[in-house]
Kinemage of the C-alpha trace (Angstrom):
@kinemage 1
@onewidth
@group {chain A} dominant
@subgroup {mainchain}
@vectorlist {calphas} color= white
{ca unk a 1} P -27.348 55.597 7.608
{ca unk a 2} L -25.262 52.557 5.929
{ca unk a 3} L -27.087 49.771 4.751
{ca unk a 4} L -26.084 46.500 6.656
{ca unk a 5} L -24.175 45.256 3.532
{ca unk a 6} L -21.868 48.255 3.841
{ca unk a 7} L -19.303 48.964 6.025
{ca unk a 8} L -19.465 52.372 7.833
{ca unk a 9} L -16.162 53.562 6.420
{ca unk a 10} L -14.830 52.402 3.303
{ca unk a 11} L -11.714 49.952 4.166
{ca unk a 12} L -12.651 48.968 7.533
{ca unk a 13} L -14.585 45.161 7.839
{ca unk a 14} L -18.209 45.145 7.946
{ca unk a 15} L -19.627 43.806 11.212
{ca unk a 16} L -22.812 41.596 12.051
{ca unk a 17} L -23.205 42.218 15.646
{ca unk a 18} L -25.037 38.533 17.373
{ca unk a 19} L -23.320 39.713 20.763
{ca unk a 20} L -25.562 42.641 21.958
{ca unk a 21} L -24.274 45.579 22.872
{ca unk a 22} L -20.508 45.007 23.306
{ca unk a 23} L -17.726 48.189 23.200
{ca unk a 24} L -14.729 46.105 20.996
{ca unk a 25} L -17.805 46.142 18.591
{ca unk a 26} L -19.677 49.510 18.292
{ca unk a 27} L -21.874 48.556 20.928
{ca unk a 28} L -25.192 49.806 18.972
{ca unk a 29} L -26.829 51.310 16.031
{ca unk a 30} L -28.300 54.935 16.711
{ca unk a 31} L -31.510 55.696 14.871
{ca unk a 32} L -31.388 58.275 12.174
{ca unk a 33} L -33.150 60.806 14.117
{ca unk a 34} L -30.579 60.628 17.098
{ca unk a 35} L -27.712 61.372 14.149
{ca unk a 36} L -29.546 64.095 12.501
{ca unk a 37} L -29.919 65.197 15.868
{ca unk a 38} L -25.936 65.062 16.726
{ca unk a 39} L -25.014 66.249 13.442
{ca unk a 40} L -26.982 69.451 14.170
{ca unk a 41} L -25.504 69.741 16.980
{ca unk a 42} L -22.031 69.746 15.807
{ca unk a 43} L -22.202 72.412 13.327
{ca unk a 44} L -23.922 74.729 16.208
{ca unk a 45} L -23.139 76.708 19.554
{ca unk a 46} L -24.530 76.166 22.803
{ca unk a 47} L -24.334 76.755 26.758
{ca unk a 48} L -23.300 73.413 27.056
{ca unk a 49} L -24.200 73.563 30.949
{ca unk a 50} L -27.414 74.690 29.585
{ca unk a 51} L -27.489 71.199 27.578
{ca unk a 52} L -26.880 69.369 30.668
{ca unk a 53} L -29.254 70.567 33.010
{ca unk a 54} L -31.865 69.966 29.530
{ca unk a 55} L -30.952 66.506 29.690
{ca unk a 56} L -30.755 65.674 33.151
{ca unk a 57} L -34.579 67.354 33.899
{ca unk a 58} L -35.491 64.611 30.317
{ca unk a 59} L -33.664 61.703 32.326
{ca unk a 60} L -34.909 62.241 35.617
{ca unk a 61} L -38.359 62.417 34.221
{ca unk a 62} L -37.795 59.709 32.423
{ca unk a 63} L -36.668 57.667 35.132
{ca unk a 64} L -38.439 58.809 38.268
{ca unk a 65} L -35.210 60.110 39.677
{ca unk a 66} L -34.739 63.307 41.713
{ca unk a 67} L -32.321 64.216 39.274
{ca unk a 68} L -29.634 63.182 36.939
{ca unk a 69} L -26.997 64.462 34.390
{ca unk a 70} L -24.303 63.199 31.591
{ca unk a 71} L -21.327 62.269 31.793
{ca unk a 72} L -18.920 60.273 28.862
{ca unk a 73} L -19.781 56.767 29.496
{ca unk a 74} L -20.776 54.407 32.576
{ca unk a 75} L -17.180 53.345 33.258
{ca unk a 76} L -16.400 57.317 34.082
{ca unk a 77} L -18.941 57.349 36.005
{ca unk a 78} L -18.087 54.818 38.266
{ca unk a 79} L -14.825 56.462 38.904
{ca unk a 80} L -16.746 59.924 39.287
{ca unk a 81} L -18.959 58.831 41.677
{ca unk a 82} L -16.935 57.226 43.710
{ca unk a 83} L -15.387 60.433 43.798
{ca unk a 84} L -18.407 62.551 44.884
{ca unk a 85} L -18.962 60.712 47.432
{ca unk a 86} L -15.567 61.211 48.959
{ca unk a 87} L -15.340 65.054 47.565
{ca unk a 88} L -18.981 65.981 47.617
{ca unk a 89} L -19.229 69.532 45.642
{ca unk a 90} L -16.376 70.827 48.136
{ca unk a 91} L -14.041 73.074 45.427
{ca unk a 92} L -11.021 72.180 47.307
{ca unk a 93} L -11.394 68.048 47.788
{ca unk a 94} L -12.394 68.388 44.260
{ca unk a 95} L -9.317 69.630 42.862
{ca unk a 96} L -7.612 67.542 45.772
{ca unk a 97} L -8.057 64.032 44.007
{ca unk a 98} L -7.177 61.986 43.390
{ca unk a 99} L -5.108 62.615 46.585
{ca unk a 100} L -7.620 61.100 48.853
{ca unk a 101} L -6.125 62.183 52.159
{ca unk a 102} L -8.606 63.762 54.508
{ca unk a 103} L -11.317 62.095 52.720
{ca unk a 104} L -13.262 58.674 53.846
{ca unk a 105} L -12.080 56.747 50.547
{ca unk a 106} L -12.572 52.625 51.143
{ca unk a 107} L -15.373 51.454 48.416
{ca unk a 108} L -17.111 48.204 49.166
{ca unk a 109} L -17.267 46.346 46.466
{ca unk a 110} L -20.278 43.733 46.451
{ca unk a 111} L -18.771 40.544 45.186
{ca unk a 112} L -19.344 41.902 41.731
{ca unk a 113} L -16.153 42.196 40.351
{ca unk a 114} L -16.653 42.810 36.927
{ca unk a 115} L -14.560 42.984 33.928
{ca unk a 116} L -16.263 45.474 31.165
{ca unk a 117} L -12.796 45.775 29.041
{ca unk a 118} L -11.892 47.437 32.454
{ca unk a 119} L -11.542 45.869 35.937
{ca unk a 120} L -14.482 47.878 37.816
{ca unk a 121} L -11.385 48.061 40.818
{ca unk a 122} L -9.255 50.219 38.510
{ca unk a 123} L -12.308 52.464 37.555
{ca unk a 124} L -12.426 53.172 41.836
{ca unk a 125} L -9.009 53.101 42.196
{ca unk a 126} L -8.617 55.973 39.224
{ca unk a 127} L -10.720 57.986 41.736
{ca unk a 128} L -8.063 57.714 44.673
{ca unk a 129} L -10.165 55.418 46.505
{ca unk a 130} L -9.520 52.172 47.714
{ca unk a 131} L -11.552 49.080 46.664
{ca unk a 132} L -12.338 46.559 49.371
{ca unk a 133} L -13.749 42.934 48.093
{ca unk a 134} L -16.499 41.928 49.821
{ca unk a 135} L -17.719 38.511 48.782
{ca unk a 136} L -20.554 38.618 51.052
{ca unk a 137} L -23.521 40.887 52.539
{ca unk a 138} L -21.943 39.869 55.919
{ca unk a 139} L -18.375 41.423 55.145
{ca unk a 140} L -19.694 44.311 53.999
{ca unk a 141} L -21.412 44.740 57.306
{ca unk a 142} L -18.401 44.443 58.985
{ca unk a 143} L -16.258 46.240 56.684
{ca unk a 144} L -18.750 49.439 56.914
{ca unk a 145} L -18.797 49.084 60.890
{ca unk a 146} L -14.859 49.567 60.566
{ca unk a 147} L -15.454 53.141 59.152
{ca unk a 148} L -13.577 55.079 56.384
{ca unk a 149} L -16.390 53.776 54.262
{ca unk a 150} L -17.150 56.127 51.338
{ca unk a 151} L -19.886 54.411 49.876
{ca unk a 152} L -21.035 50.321 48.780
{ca unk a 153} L -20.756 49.782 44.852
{ca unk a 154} L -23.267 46.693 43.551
{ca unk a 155} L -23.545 45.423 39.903
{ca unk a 156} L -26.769 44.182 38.153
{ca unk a 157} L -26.082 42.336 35.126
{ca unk a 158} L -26.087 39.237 33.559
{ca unk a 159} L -22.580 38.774 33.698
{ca unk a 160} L -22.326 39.579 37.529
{ca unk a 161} L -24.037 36.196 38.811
{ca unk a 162} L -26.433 36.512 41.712
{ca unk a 163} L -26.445 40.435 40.997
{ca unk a 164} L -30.026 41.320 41.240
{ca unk a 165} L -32.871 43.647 42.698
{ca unk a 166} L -32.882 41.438 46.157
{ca unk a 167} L -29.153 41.897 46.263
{ca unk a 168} L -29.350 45.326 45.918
{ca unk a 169} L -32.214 45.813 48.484
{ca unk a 170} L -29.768 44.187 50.886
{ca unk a 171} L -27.158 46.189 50.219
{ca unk a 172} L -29.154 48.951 49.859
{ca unk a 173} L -30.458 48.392 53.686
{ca unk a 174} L -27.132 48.333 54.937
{ca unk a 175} L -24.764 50.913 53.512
{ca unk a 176} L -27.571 53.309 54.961
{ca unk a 177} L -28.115 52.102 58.533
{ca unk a 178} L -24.224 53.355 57.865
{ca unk a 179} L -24.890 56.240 56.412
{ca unk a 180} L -23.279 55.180 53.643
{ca unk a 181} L -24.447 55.570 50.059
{ca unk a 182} L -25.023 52.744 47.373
{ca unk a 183} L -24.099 53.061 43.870
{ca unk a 184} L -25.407 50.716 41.249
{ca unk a 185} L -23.340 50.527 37.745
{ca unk a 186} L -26.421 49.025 36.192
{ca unk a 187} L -25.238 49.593 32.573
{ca unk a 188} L -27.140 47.959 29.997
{ca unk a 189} L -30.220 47.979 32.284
{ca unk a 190} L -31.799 51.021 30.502
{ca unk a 191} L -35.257 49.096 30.092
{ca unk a 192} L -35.397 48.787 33.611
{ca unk a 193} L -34.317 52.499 35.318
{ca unk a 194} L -37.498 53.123 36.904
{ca unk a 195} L -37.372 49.954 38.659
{ca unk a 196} L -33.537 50.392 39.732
{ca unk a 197} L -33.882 54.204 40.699
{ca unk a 198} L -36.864 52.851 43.285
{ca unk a 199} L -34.948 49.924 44.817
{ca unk a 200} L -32.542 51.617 46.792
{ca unk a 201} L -29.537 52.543 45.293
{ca unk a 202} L -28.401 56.722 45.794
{ca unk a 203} L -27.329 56.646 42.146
{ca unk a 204} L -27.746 54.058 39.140
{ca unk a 205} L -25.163 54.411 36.734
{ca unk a 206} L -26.482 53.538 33.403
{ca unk a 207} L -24.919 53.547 29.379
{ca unk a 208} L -26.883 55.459 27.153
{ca unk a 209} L -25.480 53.366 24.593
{ca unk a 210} L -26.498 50.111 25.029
{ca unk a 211} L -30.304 49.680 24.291
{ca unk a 212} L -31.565 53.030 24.427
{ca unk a 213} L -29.112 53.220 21.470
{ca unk a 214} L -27.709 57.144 21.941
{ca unk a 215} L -23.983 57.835 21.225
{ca unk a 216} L -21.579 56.866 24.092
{ca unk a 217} L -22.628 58.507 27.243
{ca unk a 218} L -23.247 57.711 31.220
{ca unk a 219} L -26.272 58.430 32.461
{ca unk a 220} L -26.771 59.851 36.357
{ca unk a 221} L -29.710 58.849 38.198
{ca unk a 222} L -30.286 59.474 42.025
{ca unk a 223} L -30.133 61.697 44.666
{ca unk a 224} L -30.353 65.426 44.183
{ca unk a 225} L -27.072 66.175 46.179
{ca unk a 226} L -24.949 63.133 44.500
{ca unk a 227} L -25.962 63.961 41.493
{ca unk a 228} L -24.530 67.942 41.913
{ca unk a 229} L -21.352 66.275 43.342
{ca unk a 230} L -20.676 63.942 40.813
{ca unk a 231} L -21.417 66.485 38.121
{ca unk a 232} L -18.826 68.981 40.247
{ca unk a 233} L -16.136 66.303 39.087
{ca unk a 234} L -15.986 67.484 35.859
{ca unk a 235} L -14.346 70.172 36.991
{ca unk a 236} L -11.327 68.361 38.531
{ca unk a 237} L -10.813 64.521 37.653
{ca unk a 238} L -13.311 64.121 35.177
{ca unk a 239} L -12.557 67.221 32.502
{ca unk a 240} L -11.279 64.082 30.332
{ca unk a 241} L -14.649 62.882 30.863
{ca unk a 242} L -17.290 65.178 30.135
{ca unk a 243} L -20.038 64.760 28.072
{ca unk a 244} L -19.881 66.615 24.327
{ca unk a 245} L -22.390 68.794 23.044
{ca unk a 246} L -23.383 65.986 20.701
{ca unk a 247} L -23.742 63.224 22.875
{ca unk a 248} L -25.903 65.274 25.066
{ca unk a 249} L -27.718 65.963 22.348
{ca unk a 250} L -28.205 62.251 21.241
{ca unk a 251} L -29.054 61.333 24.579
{ca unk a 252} L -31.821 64.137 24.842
{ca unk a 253} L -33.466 62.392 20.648
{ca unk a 254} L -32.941 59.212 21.837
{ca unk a 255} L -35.019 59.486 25.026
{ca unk a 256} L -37.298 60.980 22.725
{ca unk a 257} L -37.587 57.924 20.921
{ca unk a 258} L -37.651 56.049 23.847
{ca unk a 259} L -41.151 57.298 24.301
{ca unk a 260} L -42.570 56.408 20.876
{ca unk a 261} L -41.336 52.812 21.230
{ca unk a 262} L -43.698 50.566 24.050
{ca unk a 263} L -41.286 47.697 25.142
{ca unk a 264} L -43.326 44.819 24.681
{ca unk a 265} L -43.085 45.801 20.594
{ca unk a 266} L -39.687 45.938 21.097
{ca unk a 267} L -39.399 42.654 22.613
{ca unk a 268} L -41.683 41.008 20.016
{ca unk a 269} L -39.277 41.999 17.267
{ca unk a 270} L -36.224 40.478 19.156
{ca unk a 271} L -38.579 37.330 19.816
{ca unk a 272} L -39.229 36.897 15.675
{ca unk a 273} L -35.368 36.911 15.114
{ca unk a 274} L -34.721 34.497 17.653
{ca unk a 275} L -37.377 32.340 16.292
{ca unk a 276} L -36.185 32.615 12.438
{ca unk a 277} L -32.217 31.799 13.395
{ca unk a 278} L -33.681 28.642 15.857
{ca unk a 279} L -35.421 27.004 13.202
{ca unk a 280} L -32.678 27.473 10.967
{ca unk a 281} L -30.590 25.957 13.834
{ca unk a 282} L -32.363 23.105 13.851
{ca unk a 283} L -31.243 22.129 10.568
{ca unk a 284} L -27.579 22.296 12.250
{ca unk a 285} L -26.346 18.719 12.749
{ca unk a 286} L -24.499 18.313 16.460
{ca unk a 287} L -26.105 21.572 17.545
{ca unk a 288} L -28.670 22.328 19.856
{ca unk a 289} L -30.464 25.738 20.491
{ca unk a 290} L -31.132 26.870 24.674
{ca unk a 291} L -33.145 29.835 24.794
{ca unk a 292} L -32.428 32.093 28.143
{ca unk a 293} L -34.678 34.946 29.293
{ca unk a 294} L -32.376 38.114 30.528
{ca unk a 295} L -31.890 37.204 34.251
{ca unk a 296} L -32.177 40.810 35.026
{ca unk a 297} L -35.506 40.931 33.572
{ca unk a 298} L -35.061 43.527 30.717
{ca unk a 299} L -37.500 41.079 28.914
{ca unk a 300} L -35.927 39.949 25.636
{ca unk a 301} L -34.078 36.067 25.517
{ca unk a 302} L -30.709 35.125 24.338
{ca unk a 303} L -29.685 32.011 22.338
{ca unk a 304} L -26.997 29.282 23.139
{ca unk a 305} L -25.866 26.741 20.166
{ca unk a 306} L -24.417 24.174 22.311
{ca unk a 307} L -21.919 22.757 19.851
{ca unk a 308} L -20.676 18.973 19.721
{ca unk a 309} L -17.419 18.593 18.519
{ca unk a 310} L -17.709 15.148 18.017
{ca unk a 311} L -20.151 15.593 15.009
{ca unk a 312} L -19.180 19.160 13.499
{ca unk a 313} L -15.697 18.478 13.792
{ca unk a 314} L -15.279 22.122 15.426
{ca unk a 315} L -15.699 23.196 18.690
{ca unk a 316} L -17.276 26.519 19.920
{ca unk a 317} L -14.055 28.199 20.538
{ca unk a 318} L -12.850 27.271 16.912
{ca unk a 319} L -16.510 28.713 15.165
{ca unk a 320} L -16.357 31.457 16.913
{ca unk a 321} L -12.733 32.206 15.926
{ca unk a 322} L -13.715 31.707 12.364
{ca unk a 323} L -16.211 34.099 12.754
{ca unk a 324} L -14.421 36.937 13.703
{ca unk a 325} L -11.837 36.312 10.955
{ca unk a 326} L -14.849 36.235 8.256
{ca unk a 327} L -16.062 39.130 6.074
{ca unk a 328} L -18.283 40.553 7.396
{ca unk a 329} L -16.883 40.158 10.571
{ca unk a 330} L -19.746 37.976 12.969
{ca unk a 331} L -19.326 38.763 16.889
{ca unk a 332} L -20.655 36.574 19.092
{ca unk a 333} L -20.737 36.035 22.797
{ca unk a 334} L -17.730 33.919 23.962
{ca unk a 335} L -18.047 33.672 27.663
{ca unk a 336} L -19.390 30.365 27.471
{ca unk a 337} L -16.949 29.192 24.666
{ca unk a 338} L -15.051 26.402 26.783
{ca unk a 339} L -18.602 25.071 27.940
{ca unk a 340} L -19.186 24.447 24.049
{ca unk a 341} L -21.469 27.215 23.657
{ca unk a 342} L -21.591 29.450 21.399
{ca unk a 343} L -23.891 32.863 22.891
{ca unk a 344} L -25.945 34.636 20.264
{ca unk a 345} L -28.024 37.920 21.412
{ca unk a 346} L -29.540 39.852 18.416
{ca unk a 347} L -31.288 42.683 19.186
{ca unk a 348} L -28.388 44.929 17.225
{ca unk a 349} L -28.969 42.412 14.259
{ca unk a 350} L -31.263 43.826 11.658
{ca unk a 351} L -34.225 41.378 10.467
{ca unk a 352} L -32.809 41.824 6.800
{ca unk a 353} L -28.875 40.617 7.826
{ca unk a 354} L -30.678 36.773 9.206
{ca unk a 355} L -30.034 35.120 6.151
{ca unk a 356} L -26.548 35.666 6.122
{ca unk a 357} L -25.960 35.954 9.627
{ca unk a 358} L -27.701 32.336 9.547
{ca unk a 359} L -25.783 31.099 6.604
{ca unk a 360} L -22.133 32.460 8.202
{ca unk a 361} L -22.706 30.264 10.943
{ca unk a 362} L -23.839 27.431 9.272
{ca unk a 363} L -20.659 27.520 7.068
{ca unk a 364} L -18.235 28.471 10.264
{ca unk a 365} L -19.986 25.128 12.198
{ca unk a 366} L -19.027 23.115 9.057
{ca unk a 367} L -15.476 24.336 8.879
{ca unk a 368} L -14.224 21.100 10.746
């Protein structure tokens, strides 16, 4: 594994990751076991349906689901299970789509109409479906009483305001007085799948390589049936988006690890970074340091350096574009950039990369 003062490839910029767990950016480190784990598994043979049904009994243990499986990433399997619930495990309808017709194919989406690098529309809309905006609970009561509904899709997340476990319980209630199922893309939730496979939803949609830290693959969680359909997909629309032998096998070490590693340890390392790059902060003239607990409750806090211009001579927008033209590269939350903020999460940055990660942004805020 590269040290933090090297880059990964020789020639390409090293990166000090203060975002989280964003794709543009590698989204997270993998421990050494889960490489030594995929590197065996690429110079081997297996009944890679064999693999999958491994990993899915591992993640539905895991999580308390009746079942689960793999497929390549959270965003695929949106789109896939969108499709089985229109399909189901029906060999025809699956090689059908994504030529909808004859299937119910309007998705109700939950006012949560987020933007992952992808517009969570397009990732229904690649399964033939039809996404239908619902801004409230009460229009997607009366959008399921029209019919033609193939299932509700909620967000949790802290970019998806008012997402949320009483949201979902809502939503939950209704889409099955309908008969309808609820998916939850839940991505970066991983600390919290037992509590989102219990509150409702038919299947939780999760990335297995955001904090659980495998290589990039979705993880399944739900119902025994939905699960078997949405694997079925792989078959027709989503062959471009199975799961490889090696991710399956990263997933399976990193779960593993999982295990050995109690979360409020994990949380108490990401609460002695925050505390060493505050009090450096503090030394920052015209910043100020906000501290925000996840909203979603995974239990770790993020920092905001509310910047004024006025006495760095820089606003956010400009530090953080001098950032990500440095070497190493520094990545850094922007969403709150116009606000003045500048968002810091660092539970991909290692304890010994503070210093300079503190010392970067000291010398980007006095850049004006």
């Amino acid at each position: 594994m590269p040290s933090s003062a090297t880059p990964v490839i020789p020639g390409l910029e090293r990166v000090i990751n203060a975002w989280g767990t964003p794709t543009p950016y590698g989204v997270s480190r993998s421990d050494p076991a889960v490489g030594e784990a995929v590197a065996l598994m690429l110079q081997g043979q297996v009944v890679v349906a064999d693999l999958q049904a491994l990993a899915g009994r591992e993640l539905a243990a895991w999580s308390g689901a009746e079942s689960a499986c793999v497929t390549h990433c959270s965003a695929a399997a949106i789109t896939l299970a969108v499709a089985a619930c229109m399909a189901g495990t029906d060999a025809a309808r699956v090689a059908q789509l994504p030529d909808s017709t004859g299937m119910p194919k309007r998705v109700l989406l939950a006012a949560h109409q987020v933007h992952y690098g992808q517009a969570i529309t397009q990732a229904v809309r690649l399964a033939g479906a039809q996404p239908v905006p619902c801004p409230a609970p009460a229009d997607v009561a009366a959008e399921l009483a029209r019919g033609g509904v193939a299932c509700v899709l909620a967000v949790e997340s802290h970019l998806a305001a008012g997402s949320g476990p009483a949201v979902t319980g809502e939503l939950a209630a209704l889409a099955h007085a309908a008969g309808v199922p609820l998916l939850l893309d839940a991505a970066a939730q991983d600390w919290r799948a037992r509590e989102l496979v219990a509150g409702g939803a038919d299947l939780v949609l999760l990335s297995g390589q955001k904090y659980l830290r495998s290589p990039t693959a979705g993880l399944v969680l739900g119902r025994v049936d939905l699960v078997a359909a949405l694997d079925a997909q792989h078959s027709g629309i989503g062959r471009a988006m199975k799961p490889t032998k090696e991710a399956l096998a990263g997933v399976l070490a990193a779960l593993r690890l999982r295990d050995d590693l109690p979360q409020d340890e994990w949380c108490m390392a990401q609460r002695r970074k925050l505390d060493t790059l505050a009090a450096a902060a503090a030394d920052w003239p015209g910043v100020t340091v906000a501290r925000t607990p996840d909203p979603q409750g995974n239990g770790f806090t993020r920092l905001g350096l509310n910047v004024d211009a006025a006495v760095t001579g820089i606003n956010a927008a400009g530090v953080i574009e001098r950032l990500r033209a440095g070497d190493p590269v520094v990545a850094v939350a922007p969403h709150r950039a116009a606000q003045g903020c500048i968002g810091l999460e660092l539970t991909a940055v290692d304890e010994n990369e503070l210093p300079e990660l503190c010392a970067l942004l000291a010398a980007a805020l006095n850049a004006g």
